[in-house]
N, C-alpha and C positions, 0 to 999 in steps of 0.2 A: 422344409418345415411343415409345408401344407399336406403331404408322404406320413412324417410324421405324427403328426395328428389320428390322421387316418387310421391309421397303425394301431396308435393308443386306443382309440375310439374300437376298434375291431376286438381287440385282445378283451378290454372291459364289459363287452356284448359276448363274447364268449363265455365269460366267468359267469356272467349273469343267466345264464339260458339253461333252465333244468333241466336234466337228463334221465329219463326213466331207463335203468342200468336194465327191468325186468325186459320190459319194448326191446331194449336194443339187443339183444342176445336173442330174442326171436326173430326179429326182422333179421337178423345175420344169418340163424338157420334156416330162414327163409331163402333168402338172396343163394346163400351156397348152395343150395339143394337146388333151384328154379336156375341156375346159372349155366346149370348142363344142357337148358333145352336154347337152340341157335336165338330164338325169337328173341328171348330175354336176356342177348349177349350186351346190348349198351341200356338196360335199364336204368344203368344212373343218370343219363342225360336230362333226362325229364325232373330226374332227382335235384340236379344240380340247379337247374334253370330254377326252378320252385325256391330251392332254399337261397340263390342270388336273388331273386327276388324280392325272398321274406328279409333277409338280410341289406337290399337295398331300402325297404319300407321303413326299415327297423332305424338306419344311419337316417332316412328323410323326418322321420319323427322324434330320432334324439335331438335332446338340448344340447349345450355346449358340456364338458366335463365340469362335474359339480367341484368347486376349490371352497375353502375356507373364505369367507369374508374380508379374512385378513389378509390374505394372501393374493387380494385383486389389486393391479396398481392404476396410479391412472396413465393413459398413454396418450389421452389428448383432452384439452378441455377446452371450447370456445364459448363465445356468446352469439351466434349464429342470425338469432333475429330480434331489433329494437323498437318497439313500438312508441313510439314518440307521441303518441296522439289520440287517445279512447286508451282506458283502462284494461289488462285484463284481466276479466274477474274469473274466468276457469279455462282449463285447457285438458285435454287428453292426449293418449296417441291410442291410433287403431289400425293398424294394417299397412303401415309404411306412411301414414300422414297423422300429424297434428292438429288438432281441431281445436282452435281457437274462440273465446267469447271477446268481442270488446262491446265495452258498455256506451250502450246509446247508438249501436253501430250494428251488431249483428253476431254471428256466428260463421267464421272464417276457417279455412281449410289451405293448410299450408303443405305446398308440393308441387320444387323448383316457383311458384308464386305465391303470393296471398290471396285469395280469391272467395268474398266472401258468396257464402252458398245459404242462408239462412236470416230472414228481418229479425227471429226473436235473436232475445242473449239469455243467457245463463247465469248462474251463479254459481254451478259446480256442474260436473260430469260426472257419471261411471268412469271407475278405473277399468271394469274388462267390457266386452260387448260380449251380446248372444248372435252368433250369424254378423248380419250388417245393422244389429240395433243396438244402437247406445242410448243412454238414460241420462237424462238433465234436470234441472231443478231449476227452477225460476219463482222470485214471490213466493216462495212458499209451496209451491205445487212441483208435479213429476209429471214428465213427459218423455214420450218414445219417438226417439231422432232414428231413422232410416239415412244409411248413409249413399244409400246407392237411389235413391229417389229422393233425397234430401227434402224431405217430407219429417212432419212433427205431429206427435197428436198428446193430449194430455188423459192422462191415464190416472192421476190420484190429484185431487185436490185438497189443499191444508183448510184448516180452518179459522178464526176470531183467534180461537186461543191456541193453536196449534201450527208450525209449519215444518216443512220437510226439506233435509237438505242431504248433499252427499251419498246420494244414491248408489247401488251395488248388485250386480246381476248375483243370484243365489243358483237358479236354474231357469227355465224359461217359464214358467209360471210366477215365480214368488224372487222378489227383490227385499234387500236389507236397507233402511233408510236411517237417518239420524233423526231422530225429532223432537224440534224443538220449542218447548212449553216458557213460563215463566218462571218455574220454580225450576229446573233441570234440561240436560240434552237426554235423548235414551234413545238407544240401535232398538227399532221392530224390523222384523220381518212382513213382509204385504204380500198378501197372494192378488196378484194384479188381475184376476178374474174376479173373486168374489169382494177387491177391498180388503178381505178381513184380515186385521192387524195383531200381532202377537208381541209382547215386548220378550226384549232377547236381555240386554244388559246397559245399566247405564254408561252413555260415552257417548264421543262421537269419531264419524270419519271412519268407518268399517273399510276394510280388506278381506274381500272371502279367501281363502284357500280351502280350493276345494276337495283337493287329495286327503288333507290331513282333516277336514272337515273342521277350518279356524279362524276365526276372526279376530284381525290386526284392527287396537281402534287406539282413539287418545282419551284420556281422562283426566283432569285435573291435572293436566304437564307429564302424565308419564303416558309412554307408550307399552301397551297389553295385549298379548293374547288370550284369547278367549276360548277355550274347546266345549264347542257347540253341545256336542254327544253330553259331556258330562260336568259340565258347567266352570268348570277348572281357571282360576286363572294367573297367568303368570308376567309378572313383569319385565320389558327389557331393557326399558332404560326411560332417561328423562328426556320428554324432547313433546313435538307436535308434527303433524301432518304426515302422518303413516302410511305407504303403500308396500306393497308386497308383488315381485316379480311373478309374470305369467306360471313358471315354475315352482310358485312357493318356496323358494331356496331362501329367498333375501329378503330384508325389512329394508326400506328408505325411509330415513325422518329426518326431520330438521332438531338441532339442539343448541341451545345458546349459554355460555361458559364466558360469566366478567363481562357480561353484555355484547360478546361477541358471537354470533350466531355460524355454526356450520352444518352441513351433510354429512351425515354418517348411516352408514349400511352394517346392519348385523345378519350372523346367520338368523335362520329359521328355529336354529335348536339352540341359537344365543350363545355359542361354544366362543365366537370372536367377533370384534367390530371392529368396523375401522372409517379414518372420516376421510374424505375424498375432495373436501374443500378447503380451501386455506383463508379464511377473511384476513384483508391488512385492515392495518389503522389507517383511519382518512389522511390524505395526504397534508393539508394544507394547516390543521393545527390540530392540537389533541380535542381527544372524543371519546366518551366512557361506552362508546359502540364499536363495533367494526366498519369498513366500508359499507357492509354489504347486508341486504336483508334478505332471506332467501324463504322461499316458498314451495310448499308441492314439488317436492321431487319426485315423480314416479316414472316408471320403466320403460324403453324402447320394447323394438321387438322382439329382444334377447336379455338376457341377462348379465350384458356385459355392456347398456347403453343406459346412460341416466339422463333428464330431462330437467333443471330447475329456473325456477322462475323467481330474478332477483332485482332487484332495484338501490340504489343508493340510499345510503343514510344519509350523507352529508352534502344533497342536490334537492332541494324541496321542487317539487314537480318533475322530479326527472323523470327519465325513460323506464319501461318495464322493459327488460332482457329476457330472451330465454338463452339457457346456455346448456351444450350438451357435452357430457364426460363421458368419455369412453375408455374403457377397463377392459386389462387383461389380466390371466393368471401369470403370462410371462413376461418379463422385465424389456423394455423398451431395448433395443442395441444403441454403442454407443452415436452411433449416425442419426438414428431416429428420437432421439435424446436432443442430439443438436438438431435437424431438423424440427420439432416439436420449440423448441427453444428458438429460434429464427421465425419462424410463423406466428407464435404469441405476439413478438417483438412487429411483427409485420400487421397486426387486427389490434394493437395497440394493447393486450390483454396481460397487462403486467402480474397479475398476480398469478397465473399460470408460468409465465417463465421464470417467476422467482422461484415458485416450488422448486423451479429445475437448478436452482442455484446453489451452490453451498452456503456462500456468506453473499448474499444478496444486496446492493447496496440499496437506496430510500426509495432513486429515483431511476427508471430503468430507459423509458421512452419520451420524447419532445418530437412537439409538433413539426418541427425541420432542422435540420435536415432528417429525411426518412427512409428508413429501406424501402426500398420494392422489388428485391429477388434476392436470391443465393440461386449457387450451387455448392458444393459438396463434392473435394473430389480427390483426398488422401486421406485416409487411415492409419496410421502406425500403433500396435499395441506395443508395450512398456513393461517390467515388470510388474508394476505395481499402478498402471496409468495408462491411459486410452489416448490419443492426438487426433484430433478431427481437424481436419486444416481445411478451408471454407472460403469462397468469394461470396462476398456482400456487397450490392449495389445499391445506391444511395443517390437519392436527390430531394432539391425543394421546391418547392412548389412555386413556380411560374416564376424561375430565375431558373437563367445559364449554368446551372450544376451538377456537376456529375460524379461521383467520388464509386471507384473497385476497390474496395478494403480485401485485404485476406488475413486470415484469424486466425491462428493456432488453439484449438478449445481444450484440455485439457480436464481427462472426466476420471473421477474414479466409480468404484461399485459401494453403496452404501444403503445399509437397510436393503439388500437386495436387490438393491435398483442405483442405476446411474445417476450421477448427480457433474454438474461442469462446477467444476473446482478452480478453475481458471481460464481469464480471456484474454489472448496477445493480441494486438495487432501488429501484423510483420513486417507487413509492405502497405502503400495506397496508392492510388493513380488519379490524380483531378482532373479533371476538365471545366474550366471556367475563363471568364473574360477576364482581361486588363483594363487599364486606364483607356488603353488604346483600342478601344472596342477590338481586341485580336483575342480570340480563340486560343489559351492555351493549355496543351498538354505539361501540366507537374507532374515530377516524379522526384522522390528522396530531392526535394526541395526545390528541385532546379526546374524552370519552365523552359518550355519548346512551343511555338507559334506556327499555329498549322494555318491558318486564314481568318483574311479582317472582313471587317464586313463590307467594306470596300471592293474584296474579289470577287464578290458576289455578282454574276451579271445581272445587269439592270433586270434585263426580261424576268428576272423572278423576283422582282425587290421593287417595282413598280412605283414607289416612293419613298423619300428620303426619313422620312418622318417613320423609323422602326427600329426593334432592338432585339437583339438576342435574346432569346427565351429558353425553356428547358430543353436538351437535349441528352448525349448518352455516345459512347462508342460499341459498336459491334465487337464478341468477344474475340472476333479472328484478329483485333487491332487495327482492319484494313480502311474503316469507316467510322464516319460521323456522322450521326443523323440529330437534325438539329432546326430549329423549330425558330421564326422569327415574326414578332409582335407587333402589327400593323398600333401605331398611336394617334389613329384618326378615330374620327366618331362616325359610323360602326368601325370597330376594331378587324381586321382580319388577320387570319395566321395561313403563315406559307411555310409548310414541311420541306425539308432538306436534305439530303445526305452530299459527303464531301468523301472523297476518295482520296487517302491518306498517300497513295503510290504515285497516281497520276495526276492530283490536285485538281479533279473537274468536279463539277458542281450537278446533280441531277434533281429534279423536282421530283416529288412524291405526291403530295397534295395542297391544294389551297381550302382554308376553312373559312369560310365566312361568317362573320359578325358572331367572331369569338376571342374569348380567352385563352391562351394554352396553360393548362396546370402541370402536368406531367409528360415524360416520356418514357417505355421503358421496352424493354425486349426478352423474349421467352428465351428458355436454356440452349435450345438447340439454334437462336440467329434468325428463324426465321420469319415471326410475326414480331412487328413492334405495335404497343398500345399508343393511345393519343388522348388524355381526358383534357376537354375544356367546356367550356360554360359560353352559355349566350346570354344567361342574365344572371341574376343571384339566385335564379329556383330552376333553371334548367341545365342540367349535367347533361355532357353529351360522349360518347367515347368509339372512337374508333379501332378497329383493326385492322393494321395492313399485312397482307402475307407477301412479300417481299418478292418470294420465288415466283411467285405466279401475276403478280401485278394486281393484287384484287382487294376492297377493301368493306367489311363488316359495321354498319354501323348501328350506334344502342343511344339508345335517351333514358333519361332519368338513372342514369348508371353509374359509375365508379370503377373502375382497374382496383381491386386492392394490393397483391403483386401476383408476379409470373410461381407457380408454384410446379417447376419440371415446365413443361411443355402444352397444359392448362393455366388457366387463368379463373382465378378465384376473385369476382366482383362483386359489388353492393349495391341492388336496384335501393333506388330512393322513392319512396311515393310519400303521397300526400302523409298518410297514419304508420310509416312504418317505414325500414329499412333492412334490408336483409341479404346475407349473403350465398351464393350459391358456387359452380364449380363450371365454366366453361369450356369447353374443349372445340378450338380452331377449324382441327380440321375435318370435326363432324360435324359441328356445328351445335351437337347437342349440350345441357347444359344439367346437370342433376344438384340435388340439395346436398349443399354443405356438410 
């Protein structure tokens, strides 16, 4: 695929590249005549290196291939980071990180952590930066944020009857601002050397694009372009909160239809649009709104990453989200359709897996029992129909329960894109207690008694006063690792595993003055997780890598599930929570 690409990419750099027909018919008579003398027998070498060269510069500074707006799907959409505590009042992105304001808190920098780098806050950003300087607004005034000395200076001040919001790199002298009076908003331009202020057009919320020399802004609920040169302007649609990718290719805005609010991206020449978000209706009773209220959507580092900022309608003080949608011009295959669809269901993000559904039913996810993995590991294509056949692991939370579902998914192609048209369940495998405090393995109804808590030797059970807690089977069948709940005051937990062949019992770990919530294990057997708590605000979670005997330990953390052979977790801090992407056996951990 990635061959592919490449390929495309080459042939359309071809097309594009003028050829002066006069030049090349002399350099040819060139080359033939000077080809007779020995010196000049490999003068293409030099030739060739030069133009791989120019032609490597050429692929390092293209964009992705330019598709119609319409023609982009989405291939993933999560809500990545929750800020539960300080508002926020503006964000950007600039060079592979997000720059966060929370109110009353500072100016925060997100990558793999939250870490905030700044006492002021903001009220808005630039959407581009010049170099490593981005432009903010606070109170009324502009100031220039250095990202790499995370240093601030204020560079225009509003006035009594004047302030300035929504600032906009033009070139490195003169920035585009919104300003706003009592009687109106209106885009100036500011030359940031001498101050002096020029009005461009009334609106606000400017987007430069600087190739076509055009300003993306909002006005009175519709979103406009504006061509600078010649004052022209054109409408694209109704909506607020306008950005425009690094590229100038695409518009982001928000638009709300019957009080339901969503994201929609059109081209640049407004030839197609298309919306990229799905708001439901609140669950719990009707609402002349949607769930969702979304905000400032603008661009990753590419044109094929969206960023918005949403929060609940129908939770007075909830959490602010941010959520990232990620677009391709090609249609998801039918595996990463159900993977995509298993992962929603796994970050609890129901209205992403509905998209994936045909006839979606109300309710999709509950608090327990819960997944925490799959794998993926038949395909069958059909006449007319795709089979994704699937293990799903399942448990609840700080009870004896373990459930292997496997699913037959059943997708067709619609709208050019995959949708799961149906969900089987084929088979299941339980693992839970009896009456009889005994361990058993269900299957198609009928239970098997692998061990009671009684065969447990003392030496690992230390006192009577305990009870099975979450556990899980290894997918070779051969083990059970399983986790038991001291009910004294402090509580401790003793990790498990039971060998299903030879029925011996080996310890893995003791935790002290804890909770066990979950257990679970990566696709390849050989790390399992361990999250428990030691009070109600401290999360704590282990890793054990099995093979080696070694174990990883994190605070303030979450397992959300095994995703392959990473683990995808949720650090919790005091104003926030956020997801990132772990990997065992490097140790290293990147954003979500």
């Amino acid at each position: 695929m990635e061959n592919e690409k490449i390929e495309k990419t080459l042939y359309e750099l071809r097309n594009e590249i003028e050829v002066d027909t006069d030049l090349k018919k002399q350099l040819r008579k060139t080359f033939v005549k000077k080809s007779r003398a020995r010196k000049w027998k490999h003068a293409w070498i030099p030739l060739l290196a030069a133009a791989s060269l120019f032609l490597a510069f050429l692929l390092s500074n293209e964009q992705m291939p330019h598709v119609k707006a319409s023609s982009l799907k989405i291939t993933n959409a999560i809500s990545f980071l929750d800020i539960g505590s300080g508002e926020i009042t503006a964000y950007t992105y600039h060079d592979g990180r997000l720059y966060l304001s929370l109110e009353g808190k500072g100016i925060f920098v997100y990558e793999n952590e939250l870490k905030q780098i700044l006492d002021d806050t903001a009220d808005s950003f630039s959407r581009s930066s010049k170099g490593e300087k981005l432009l903010f607004t606070y109170d009324g005034d502009v100031f220039l944020f250095d990202v790499k000395t995370t240093k601030s200076e204020k560079v225009l001040a509003g006035t009594s009857d004047s302030s300035y919001v929504y600032p906009e790199w033009k070139d490195k002298n003169h920035i585009y601002l919104t300003k706003v009076t009592d009687k109106e908003k209106q885009i100036v331009e500011v030359n940031v050397q001498t101050k002096e202020e020029t009005f461009i057009v009334s609106g606000e919320m400017a987007s430069f694009v600087e190739k076509d020399q055009k300003l993306v802004f909002e006005r009175h609920g519709e979103i406009i372009i504006y061509n600078v040169k010649n004052g022209q302007e054109t409408v694209v649609d109704r909506g607020k909160n306008p950005s425009v990718t690094n590229g100038g290719n695409y518009i982001s805005y928000v638009k709300e239809h019957s009080g339901f609010e969503d994201v929609w991206i059109s081209d640049m020449d407004l030839e197609t649009k298309n919306m990229v978000t799905t708001n439901p209706s609140p669950r719990l009773e009707p609402f002349d709104k949607g769930m969702y209220h979304y905000q400032f959507p603008i661009w990753g580092k590419d044109e094929r990453t969206l960023y918005v900022m949403k929060k609940r309608n129908d939770v007075d003080n909830g959490p602010a989200k941010i959520m990232k949608i990620e677009l391709s011009d090609q249609s998801s295959t039918e595996i990463e359709t159900v993977q995509s669809y298993l992962q929603a269901l796994m970050v609890r993000d129901d209205d992403f897996a509905k998209s994936l559904l045909k006839d979606p039913p109300e309710f999709l996810t509950y608090s327990n029992p819960k997944q925490i993995g799959f794998q993926i590991f038949e395909t069958t294509k059909n006449e007319q129909s795709t089979s994704v056949k699937a293990e799903v692991y399942w448990t609840d939370t700080a009870l004896p329960y373990y459930k292997v579902s496997t699913y037959d998914f059943t997708l067709m192609k619609e709208n050019e894109r995959y949708v799961i048209e149906t969900v089987k369940e084929l088979s299941a495998i339980e693992l839970l207690p009896n009456e009889r405090n005994e361990i058993e393995l269900v299957k198609d109804g009928k239970g098997e008694v692998l061990f009671s808590i009684q065969d447990i030797p003392q030496s690992y059970t230390q006192t009577e006063n305990i009870r099975f807690s979450s556990l899980l089977r290894t997918h070779d069948e051969k083990n059970v690792i399983f986790s038991l709940q001291g009910m004294d005051e402090p509580s401790d937990v003793t990790l498990l595993s039971f060998n299903c062949e030879t029925k011996a019992f080996n310890l893995l770990a003791k935790l002290e003055g804890g909770i066990m919530e979950k257990v679970a294990l990566d696709a390849t057997g050989r790390y399992v997780t361990t999250d428990y708590s030691t009070d109600a605000f401290d999360s704590k979670l282990v890793i054990f890598d099995l093979e080696k005997g070694k174990r990883t330990d994190f605070t303030n953390v979450h397992s959300v599930f095994w995703k392959g052979d990473k683990l995808i977790l949720e650090e919790v801090a005091e104003t926030h929570s956020m997801y990132y992407q772990f990997d065992p056996q490097t140790g290293s951990k990147i954003n979500y």
